[in-house]
C-alpha positions in Angstrom: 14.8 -25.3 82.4 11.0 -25.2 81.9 8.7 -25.4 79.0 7.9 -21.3 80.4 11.6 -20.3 80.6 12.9 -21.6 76.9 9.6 -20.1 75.4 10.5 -17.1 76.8 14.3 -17.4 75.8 13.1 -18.2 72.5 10.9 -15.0 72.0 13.7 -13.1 72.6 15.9 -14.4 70.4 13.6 -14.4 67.7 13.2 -10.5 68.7 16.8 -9.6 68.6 16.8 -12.1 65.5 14.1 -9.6 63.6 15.4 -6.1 64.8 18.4 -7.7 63.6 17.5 -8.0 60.1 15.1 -4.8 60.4 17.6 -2.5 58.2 16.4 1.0 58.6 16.2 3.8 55.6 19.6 5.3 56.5 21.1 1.4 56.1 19.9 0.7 52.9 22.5 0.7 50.0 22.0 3.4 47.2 21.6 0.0 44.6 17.4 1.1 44.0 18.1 3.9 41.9 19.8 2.7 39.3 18.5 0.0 38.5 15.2 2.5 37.8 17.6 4.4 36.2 18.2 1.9 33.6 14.4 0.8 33.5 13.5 4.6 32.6 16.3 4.4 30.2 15.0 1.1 28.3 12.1 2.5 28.7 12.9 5.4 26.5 14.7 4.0 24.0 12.1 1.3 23.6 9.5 3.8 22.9 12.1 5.8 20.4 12.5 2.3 18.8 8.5 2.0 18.8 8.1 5.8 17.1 10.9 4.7 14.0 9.3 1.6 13.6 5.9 3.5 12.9 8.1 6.2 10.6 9.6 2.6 8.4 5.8 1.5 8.4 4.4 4.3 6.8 7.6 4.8 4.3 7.6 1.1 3.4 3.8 1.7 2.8 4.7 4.0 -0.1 7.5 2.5 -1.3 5.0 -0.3 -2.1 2.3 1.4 -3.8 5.2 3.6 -6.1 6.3 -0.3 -6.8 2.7 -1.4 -7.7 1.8 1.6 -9.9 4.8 1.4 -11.4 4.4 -2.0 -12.1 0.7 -1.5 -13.6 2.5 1.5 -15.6 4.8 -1.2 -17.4 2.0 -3.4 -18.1 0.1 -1.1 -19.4 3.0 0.0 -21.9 3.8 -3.7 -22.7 0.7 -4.4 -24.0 0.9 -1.2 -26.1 3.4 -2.3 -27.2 2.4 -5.8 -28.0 -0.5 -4.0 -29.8 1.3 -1.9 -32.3 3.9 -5.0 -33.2 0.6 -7.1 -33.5 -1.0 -4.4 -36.5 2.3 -4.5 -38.2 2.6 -8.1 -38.2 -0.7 -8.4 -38.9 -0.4 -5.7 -42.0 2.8 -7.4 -43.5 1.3 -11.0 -43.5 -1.8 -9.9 -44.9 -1.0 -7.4 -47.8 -4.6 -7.3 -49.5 -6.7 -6.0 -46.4 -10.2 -5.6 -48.3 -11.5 -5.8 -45.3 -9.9 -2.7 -44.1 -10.1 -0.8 -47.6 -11.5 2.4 -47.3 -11.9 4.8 -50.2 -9.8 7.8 -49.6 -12.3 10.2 -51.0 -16.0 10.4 -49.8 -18.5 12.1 -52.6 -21.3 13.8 -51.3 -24.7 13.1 -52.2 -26.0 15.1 -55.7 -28.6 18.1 -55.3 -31.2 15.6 -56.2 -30.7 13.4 -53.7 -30.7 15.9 -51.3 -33.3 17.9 -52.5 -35.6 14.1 -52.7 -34.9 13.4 -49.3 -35.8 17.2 -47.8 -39.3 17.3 -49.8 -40.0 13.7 -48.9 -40.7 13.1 -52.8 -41.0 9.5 -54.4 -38.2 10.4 -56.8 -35.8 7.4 -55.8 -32.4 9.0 -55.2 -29.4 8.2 -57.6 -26.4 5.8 -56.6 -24.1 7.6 -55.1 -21.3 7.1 -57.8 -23.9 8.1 -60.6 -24.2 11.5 -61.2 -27.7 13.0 -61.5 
């Protein structure tokens, strides 16, 4: 055999070789659609998973500020509290309080003190505890 006559063999086995392996539309097994079957399916579901996550988000979002204002409502209320049992310690340890006394009734000013101040006179007005 010649270098011509097993070239030309081996192009035609490499021919029937690839029409061989050549596997037409009708051949091919029905295996393609369902594995895009189960894509589009993941697919799906994935995205479903996606929209709940967003939903959680936005409830876990306000489930948080609830738990912060609530928390700023008790501190708020603590420290009232702390307040009033501060003024009632502070009133039973300190049973004198001149510094808090106020006079329970409040005189007016006399006629002449009133009528001194209104004419703008140099008639010096009268304590307030003196009548006059």
């Amino acid at each position: 055999m010649g270098p011509e006559e097993q070239l030309g063999t081996r192009a035609q086995e490499t021919q029937a070789l690839s029409s061989a392996t050549v596997i037409g539309p009708s051949d091919r097994p029905p295996v393609l659609p369902r594995p895009l079957v189960q894509i589009n399916k993941i697919s799906g579901t994935l995205d479903d998973v996606q929209g709940e996550l967003r939903v959680a988000q936005k409830l876990l979002t306000t489930l948080m500020k609830r738990l912060y204002t609530d928390k700023i409502l008790i501190a708020l209320v603590f420290l009232i509290v702390v307040g009033i049992i501060t003024i009632i310690v502070y009133s039973t340890v300190h049973k004198d309080q001149k510094i808090f006394n106020v006079p329970d009734v409040i005189k007016p000013p006399s006629a002449a003190q009133v009528q001194s101040q209104f004419s703008g006179g140099s008639a010096s007005p009268s304590p307030a505890g003196s009548p006059g």
